[in-house]
N, C-alpha and C positions, 0 to 999 in steps of 0.2 A: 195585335201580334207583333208590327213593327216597334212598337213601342218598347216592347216586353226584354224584345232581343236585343235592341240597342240599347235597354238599359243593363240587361248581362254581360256583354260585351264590353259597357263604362268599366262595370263592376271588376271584369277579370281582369282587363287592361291595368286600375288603380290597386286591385292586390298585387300582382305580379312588382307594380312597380314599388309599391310597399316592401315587399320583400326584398328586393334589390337593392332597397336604402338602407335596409337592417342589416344587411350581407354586408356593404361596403362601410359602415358604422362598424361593423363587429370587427372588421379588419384594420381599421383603420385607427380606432379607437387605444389609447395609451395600454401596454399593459406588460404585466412583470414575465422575466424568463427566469427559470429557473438556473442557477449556479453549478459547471460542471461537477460531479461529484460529492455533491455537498445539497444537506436538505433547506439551508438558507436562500431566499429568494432574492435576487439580484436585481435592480433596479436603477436606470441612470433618472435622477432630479435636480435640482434648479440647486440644490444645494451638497452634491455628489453623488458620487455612487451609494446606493443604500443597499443593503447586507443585511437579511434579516432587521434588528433593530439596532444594526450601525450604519453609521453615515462616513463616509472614507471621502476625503476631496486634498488630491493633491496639485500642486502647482511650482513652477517654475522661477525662482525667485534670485537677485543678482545679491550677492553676500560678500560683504569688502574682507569676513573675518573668514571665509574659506581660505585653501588652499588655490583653489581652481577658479574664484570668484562667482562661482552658480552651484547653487542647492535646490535638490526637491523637497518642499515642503511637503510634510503628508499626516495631516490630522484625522484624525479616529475619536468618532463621537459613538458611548454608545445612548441610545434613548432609550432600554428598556429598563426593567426592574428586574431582572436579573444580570448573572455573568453572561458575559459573551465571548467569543475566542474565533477569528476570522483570519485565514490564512490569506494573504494579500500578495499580488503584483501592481507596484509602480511603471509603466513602458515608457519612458520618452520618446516621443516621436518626431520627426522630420518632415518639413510640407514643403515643397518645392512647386511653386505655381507660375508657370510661363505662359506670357500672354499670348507663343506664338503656339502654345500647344496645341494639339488636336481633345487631349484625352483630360479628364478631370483629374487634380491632382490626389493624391493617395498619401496617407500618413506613412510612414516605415520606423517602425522601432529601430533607435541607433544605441541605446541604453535599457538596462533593466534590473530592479530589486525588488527582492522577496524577503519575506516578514510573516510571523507568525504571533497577532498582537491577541491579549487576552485582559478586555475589561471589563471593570468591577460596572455595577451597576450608576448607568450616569457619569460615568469617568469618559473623561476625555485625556486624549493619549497626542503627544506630538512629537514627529521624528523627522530629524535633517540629514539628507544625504547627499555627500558630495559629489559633483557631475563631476566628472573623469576629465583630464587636462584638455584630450584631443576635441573632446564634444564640447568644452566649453568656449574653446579656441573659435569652433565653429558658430556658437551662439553670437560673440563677439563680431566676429565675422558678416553676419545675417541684420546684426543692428546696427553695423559699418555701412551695409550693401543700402539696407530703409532706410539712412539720413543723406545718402549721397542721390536718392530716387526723389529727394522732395519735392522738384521742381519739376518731375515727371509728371505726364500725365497719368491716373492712375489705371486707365485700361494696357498702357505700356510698361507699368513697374513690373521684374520679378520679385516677387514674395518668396522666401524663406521663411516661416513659421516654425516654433518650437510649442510642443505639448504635452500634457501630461495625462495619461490613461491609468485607470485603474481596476481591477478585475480580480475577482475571487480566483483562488487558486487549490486543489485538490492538497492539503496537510498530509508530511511526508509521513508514514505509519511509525510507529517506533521501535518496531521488530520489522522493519527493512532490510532486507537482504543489501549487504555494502555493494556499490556499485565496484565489477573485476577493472582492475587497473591494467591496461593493455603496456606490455614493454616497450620500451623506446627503442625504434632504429637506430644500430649502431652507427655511429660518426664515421665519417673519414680517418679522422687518426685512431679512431677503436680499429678501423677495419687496416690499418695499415702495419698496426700493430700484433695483428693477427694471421699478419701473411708471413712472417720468417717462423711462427712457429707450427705453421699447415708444414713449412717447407721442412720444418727439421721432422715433424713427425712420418712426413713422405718419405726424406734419405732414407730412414731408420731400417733394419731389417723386418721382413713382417714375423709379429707375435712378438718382439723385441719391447720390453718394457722401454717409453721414454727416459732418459739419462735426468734426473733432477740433479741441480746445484746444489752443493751442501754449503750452508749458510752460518759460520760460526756465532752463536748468543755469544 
């Protein structure tokens, strides 16, 4: 009877634990998310972002023939056998890592473009976009900062890192309601221009039609 029960007891103990390794396998294990708004499935691999049967991978690159000297590069593979049409966001982001920090560093978008690419089957698609003077100033800046750390040790370097994210984006409908244009606050010299003629309509008698200027053509 000892027997019997210390071998149920093996027995439950090695399920239970079986289970527990399936549970943590199943979570833990690679697997795709779906794409806001969109029935394309979204996946980051070794070789970009993958979108349905496109492959998007963009990067950061220094370009003597820009304006700014840095471009994002952003290539669009598609792999299937049909068309494809995948609405895309580029972020550039910003990594700031100090040695003396408490907190893990966190990316921040400093930049961003959107794209609406549509390819034929097998086409591969390439776009350059010019990084904006002030962010590329900062780029310059960050690979000033890593040649002056060289002789730093490297648990004491701060890192500045640049990056490039990519991410499926919700295509804007084509019967869109235009977005309302809100009006601008008057200026200082609109509003100052404004006050001699509160003041002439105040003198005026009331119900007294305004006096207009006759203006000869």
């Amino acid at each position: 009877m000892r027997i019997a029960s210390s071998l149920r007891s093996v027995a439950t103990v090695f399920g239970f634990s079986m289970l527990t390794a399936a549970a943590g396998l199943a979570i833990a294990w690679p697997h795709t998310a779906g794409a806001d708004g969109e029935n394309a499935i979204q996946q980051t691999t070794a070789d970009g972002t993958k979108i349905g049967d496109c492959v998007v991978k963009a990067t950061l690159v220094r370009d003597t023939s820009s304006k700014t000297g840095w471009v994002v590069v952003m290539v669009a593979s598609n792999k299937g056998d049909g068309v494809a049409t995948v609405a895309l966001e580029a972020d550039l982001t910003r990594t700031v890592a100090n040695p003396m920090g408490r907190v893990a560093p966190y990316p921040v978008t400093v930049w961003s473009s959107n794209e609406s690419l549509t390819l034929a089957a097998h086409q591969q698609i390439i776009r350059k976009y010019d990084v904006p003077a002030n962010i590329a100033q900062g780029v310059d800046q960050a690979k000033q900062l890593e040649a002056s750390q060289a002789k730093t040790p490297a648990n004491a370097r701060t890192r500045i890192t640049y990056g490039v994210m990519v991410k499926q984006t919700a295509p804007t409908p084509a019967n869109a309601a235009p977005v309302p244009v809100r009006p601008a606050a008057p200026t200082m010299q609109t509003q100052q221009q404004m006050q001699p003629m509160q003041g002439q309509q105040a003198a005026s008698p009331q119900g007294a039609s305004p006096v207009m200027p006759i203006v000869n053509l």
